[in-house]
N, CA, C and O atoms as CSV, one atom per row, in Angstrom:
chain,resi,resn,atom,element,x,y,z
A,1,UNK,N,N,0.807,-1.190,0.000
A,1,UNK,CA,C,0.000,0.000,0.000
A,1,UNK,C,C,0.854,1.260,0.000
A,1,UNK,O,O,0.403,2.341,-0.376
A,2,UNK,N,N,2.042,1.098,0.412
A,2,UNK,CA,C,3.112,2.732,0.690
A,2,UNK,C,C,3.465,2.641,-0.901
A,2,UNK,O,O,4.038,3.624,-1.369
A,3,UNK,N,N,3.196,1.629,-1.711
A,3,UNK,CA,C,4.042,1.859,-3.248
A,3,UNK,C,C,2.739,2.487,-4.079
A,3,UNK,O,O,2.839,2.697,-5.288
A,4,UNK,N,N,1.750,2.717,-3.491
A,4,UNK,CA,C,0.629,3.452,-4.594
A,4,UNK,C,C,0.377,4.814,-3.705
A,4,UNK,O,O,-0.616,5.472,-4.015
A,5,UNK,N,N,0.951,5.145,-2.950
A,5,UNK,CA,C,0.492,6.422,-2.551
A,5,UNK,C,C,1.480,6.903,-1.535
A,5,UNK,O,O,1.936,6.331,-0.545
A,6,UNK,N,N,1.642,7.791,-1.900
A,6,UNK,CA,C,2.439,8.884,-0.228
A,6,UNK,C,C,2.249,9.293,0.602
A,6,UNK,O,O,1.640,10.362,0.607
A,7,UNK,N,N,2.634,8.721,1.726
A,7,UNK,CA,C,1.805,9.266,3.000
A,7,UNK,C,C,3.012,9.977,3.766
A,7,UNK,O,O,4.163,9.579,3.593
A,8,UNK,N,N,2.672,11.199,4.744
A,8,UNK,CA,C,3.204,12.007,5.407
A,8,UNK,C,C,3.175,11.671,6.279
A,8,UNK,O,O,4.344,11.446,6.594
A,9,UNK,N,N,1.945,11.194,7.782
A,9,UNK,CA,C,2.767,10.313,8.345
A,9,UNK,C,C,1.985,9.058,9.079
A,9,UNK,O,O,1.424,8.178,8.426
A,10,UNK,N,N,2.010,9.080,10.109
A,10,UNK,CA,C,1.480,7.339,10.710
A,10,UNK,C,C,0.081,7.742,10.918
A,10,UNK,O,O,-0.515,6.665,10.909
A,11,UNK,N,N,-0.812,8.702,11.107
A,11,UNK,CA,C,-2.176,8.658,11.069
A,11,UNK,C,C,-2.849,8.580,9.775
A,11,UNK,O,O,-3.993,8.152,9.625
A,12,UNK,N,N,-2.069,9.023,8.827
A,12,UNK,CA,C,-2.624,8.673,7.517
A,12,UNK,C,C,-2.400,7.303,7.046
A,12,UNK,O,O,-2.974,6.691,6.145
A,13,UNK,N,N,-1.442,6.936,7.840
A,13,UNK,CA,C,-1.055,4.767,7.539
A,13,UNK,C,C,-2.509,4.417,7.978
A,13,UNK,O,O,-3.450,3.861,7.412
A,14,UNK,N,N,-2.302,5.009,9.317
A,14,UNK,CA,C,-3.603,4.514,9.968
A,14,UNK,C,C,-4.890,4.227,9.233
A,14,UNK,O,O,-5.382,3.179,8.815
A,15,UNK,N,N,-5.267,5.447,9.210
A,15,UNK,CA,C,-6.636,5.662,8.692
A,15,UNK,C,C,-6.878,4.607,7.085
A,15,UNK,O,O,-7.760,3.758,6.953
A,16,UNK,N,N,-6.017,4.914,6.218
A,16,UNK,CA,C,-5.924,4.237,5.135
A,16,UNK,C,C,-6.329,2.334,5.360
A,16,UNK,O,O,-7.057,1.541,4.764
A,17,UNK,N,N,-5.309,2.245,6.654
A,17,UNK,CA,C,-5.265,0.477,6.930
A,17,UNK,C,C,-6.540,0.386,7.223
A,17,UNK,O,O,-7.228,-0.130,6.342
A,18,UNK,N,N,-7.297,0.866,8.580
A,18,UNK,CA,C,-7.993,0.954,9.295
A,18,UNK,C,C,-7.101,0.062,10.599
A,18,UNK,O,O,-7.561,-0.978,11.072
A,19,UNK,N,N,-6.297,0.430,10.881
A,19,UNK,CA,C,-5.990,0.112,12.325
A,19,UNK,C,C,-5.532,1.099,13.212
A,19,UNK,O,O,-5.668,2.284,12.910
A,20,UNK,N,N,-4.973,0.741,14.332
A,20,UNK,CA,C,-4.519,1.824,15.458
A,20,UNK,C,C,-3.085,2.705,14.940
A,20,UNK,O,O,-2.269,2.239,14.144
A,21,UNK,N,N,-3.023,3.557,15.340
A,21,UNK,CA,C,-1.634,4.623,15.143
A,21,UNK,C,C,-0.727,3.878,15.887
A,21,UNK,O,O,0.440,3.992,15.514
A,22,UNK,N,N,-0.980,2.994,17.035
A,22,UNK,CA,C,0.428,2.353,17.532
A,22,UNK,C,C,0.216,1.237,16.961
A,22,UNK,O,O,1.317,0.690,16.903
A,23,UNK,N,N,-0.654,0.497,16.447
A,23,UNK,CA,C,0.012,-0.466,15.862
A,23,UNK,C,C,0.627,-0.232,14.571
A,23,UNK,O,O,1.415,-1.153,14.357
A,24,UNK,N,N,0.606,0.674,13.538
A,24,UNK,CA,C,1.212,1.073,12.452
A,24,UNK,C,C,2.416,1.687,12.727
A,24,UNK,O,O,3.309,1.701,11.880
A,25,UNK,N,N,2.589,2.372,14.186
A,25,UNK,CA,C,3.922,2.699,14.770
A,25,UNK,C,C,4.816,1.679,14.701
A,25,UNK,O,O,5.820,1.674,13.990
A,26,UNK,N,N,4.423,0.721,15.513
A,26,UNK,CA,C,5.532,-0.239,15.724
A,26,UNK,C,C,5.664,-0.857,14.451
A,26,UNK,O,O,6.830,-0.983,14.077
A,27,UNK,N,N,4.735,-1.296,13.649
A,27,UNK,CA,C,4.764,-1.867,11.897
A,27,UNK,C,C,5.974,-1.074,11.234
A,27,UNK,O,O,7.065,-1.414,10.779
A,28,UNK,N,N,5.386,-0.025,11.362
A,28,UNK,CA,C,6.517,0.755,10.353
A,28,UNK,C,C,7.860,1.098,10.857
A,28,UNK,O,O,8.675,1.670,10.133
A,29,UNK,N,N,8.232,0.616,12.633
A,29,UNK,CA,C,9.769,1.185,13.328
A,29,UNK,C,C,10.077,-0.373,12.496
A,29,UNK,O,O,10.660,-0.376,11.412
A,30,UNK,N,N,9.722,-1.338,12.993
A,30,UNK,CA,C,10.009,-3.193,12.320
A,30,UNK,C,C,10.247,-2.647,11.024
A,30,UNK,O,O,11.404,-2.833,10.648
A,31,UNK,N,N,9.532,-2.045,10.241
A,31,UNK,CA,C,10.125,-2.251,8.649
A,31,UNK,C,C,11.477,-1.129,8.330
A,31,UNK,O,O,12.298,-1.321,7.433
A,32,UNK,N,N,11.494,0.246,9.422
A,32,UNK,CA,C,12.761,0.694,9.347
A,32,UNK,C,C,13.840,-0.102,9.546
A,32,UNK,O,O,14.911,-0.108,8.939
A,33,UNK,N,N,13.504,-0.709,10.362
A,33,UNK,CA,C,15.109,-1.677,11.317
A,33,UNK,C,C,15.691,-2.075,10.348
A,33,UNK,O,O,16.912,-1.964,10.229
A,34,UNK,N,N,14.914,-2.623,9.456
A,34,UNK,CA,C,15.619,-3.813,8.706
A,34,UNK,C,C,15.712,-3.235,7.515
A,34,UNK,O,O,16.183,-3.975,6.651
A,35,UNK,N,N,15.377,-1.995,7.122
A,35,UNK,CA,C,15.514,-0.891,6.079
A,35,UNK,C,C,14.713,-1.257,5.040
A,35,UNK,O,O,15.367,-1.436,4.012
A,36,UNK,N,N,13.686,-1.412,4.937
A,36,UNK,CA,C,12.658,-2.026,4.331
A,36,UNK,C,C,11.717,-0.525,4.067
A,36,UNK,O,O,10.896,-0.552,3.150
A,37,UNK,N,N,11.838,0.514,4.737
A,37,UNK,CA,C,11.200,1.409,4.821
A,37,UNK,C,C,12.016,2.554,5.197
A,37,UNK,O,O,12.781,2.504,6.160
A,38,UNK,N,N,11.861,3.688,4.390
A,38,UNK,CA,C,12.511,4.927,4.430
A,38,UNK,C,C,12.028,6.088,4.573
A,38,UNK,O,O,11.171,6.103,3.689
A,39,UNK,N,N,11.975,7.361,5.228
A,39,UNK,CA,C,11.563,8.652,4.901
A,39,UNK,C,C,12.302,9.723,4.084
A,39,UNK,O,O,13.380,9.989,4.616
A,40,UNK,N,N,12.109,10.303,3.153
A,40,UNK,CA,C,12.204,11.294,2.227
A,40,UNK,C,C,11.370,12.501,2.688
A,40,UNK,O,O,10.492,12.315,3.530
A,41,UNK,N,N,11.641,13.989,2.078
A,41,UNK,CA,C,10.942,14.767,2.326
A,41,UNK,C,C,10.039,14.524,1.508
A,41,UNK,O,O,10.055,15.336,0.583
A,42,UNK,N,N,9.175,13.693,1.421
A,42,UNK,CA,C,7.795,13.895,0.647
A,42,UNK,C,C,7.030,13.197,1.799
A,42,UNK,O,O,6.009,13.749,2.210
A,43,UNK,N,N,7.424,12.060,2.341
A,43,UNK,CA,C,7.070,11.344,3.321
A,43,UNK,C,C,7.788,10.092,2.984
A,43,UNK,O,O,8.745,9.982,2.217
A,44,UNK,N,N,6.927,8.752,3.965
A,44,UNK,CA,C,7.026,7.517,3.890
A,44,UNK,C,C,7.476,6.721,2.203
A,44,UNK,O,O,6.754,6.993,1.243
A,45,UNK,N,N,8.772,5.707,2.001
A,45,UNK,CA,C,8.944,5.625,1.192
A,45,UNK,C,C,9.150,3.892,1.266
A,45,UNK,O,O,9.318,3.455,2.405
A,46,UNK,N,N,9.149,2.875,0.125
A,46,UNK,CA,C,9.702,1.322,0.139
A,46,UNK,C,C,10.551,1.488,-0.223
A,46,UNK,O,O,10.474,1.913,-1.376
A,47,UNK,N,N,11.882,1.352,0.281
A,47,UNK,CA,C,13.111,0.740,0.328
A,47,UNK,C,C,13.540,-0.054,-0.394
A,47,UNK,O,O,14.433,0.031,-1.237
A,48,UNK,N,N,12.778,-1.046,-0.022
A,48,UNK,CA,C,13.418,-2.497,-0.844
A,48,UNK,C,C,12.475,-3.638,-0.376
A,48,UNK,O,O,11.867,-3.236,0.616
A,49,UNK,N,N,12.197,-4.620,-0.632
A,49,UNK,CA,C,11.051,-5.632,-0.332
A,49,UNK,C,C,11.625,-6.902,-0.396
A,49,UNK,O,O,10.953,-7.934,-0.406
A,50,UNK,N,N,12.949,-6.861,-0.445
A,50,UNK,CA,C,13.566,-7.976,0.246
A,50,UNK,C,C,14.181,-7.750,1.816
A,50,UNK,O,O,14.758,-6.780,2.307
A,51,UNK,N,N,13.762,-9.225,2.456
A,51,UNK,CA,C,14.515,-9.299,3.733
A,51,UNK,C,C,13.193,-9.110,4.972
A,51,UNK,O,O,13.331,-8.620,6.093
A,52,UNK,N,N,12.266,-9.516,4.525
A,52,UNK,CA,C,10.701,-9.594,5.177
A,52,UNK,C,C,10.934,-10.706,5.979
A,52,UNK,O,O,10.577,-10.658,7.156
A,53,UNK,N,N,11.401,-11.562,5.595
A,53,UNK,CA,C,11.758,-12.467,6.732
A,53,UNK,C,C,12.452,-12.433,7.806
A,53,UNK,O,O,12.475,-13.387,8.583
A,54,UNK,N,N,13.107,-11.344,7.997
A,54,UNK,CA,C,13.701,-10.503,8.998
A,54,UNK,C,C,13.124,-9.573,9.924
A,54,UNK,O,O,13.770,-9.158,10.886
A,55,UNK,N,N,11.505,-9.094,9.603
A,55,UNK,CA,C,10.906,-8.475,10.091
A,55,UNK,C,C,10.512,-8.577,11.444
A,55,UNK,O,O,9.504,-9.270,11.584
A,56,UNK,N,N,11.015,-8.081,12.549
A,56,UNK,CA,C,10.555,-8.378,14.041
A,56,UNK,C,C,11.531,-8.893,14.467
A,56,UNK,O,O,11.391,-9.250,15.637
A,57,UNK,N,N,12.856,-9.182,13.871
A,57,UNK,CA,C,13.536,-9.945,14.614
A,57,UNK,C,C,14.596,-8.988,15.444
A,57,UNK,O,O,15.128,-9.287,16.513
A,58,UNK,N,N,14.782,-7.713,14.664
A,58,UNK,CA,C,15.562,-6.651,15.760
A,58,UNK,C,C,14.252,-5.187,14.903
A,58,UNK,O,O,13.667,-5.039,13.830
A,59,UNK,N,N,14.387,-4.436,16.223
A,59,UNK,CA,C,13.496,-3.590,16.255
A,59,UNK,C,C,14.665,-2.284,16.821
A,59,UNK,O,O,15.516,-2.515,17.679
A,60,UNK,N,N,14.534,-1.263,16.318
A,60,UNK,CA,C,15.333,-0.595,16.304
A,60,UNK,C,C,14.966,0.837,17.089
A,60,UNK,O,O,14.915,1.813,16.340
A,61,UNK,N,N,14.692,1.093,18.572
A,61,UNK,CA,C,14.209,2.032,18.996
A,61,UNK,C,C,14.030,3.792,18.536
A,61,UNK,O,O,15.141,4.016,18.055
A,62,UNK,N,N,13.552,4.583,18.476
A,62,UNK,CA,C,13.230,5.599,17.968
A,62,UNK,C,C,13.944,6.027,16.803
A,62,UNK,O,O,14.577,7.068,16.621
A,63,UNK,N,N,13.662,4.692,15.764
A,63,UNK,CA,C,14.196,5.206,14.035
A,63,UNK,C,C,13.652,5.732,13.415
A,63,UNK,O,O,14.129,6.108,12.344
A,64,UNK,N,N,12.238,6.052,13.823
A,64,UNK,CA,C,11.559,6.583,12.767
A,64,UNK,C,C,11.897,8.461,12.856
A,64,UNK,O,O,12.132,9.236,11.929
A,65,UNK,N,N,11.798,8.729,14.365
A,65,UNK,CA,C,12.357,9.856,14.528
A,65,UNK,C,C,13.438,10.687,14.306
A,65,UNK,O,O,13.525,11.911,14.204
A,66,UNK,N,N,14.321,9.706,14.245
A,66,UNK,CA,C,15.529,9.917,13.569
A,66,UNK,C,C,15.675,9.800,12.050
A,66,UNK,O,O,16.574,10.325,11.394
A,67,UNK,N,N,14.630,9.011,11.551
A,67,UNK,CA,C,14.675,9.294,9.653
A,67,UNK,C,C,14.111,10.458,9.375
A,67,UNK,O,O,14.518,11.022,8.359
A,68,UNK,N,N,12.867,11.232,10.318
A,68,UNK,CA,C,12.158,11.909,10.137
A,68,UNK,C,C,13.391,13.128,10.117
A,68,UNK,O,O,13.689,13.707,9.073
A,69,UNK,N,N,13.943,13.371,11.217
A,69,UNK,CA,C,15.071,14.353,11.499
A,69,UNK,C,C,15.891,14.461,10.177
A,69,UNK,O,O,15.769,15.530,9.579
A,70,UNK,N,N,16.696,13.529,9.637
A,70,UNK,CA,C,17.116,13.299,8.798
A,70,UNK,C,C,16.912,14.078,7.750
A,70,UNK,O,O,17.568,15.028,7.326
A,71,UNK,N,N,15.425,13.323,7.174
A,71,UNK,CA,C,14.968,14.263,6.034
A,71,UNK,C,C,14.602,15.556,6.094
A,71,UNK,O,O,14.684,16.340,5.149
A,72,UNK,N,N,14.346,15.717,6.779
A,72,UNK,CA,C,14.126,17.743,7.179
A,72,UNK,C,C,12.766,17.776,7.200
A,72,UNK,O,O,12.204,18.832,6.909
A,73,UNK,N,N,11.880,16.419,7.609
A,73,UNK,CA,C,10.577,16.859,7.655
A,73,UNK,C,C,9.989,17.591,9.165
A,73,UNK,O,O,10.328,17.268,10.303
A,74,UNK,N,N,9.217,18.439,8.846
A,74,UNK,CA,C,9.213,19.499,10.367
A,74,UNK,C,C,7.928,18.690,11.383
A,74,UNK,O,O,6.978,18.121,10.845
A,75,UNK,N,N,8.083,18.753,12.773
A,75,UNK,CA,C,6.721,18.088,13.106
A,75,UNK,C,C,6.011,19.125,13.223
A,75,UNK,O,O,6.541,20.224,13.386
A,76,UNK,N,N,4.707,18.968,13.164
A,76,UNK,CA,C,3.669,19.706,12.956
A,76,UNK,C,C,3.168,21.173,14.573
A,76,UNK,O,O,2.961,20.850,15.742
A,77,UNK,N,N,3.160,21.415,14.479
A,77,UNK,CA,C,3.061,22.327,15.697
A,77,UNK,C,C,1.374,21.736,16.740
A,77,UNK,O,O,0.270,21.362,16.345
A,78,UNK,N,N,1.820,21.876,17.794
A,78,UNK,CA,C,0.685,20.937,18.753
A,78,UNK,C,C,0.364,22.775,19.729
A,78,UNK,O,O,0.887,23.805,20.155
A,79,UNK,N,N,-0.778,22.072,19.572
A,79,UNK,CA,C,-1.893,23.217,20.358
A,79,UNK,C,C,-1.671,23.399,21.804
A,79,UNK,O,O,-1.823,22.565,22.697
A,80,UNK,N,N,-1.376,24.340,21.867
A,80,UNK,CA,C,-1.317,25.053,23.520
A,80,UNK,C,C,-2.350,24.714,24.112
A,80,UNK,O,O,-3.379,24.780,23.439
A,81,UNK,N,N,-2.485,24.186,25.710
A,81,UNK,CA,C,-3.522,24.336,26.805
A,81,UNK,C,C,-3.930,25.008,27.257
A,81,UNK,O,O,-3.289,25.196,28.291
A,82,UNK,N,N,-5.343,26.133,27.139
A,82,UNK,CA,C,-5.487,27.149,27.649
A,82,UNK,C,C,-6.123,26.485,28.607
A,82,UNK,O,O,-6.744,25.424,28.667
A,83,UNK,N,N,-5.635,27.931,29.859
A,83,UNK,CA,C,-6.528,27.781,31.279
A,83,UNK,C,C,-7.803,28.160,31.485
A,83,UNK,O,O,-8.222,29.310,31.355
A,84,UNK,N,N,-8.524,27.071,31.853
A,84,UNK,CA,C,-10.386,27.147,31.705
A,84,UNK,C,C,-11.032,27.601,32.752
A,84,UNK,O,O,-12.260,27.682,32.733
């Protein structure tokens, strides 16, 4: 599904799959590890589609954040708490 369309980032995996944002989290850190999955500044990219059999077997803690950094994609700005 990431080879017919571009997605920016894990809520749009989401929504598209229909599953949870953490489970497409951890889906997509498993397919970084093993470099199966890349970020570009456009967004989410396939790598390569060999080596699936490798998937889950090392998991690579906060890679996605660090590809994100990488590419120069900016995170989105989060809404202040006003006092009620």
């Amino acid at each position: 599904m990431l080879d017919s369309r571009q997605y920016r980032s894990i809520r749009e995996i989401a929504n598209a799959y229909g599953k949870s944002r953490q489970q497409v989290f951890v889906y997509m850190e498993a397919l970084a590890s093993i470099g199966m999955v890349g970020i570009n500044g456009s967004g989410y990219k396939v790598l390569s589609k060999e080596g699936i059999l490798k998937l889950g077997t090392y998991i690579q803690p906060a890679i996605l954040g660090k590809l994100r950094k990488e590419s120069g994609i900016k995170p989105k700005p989060r809404m202040r708490k006003t006092a009620a």
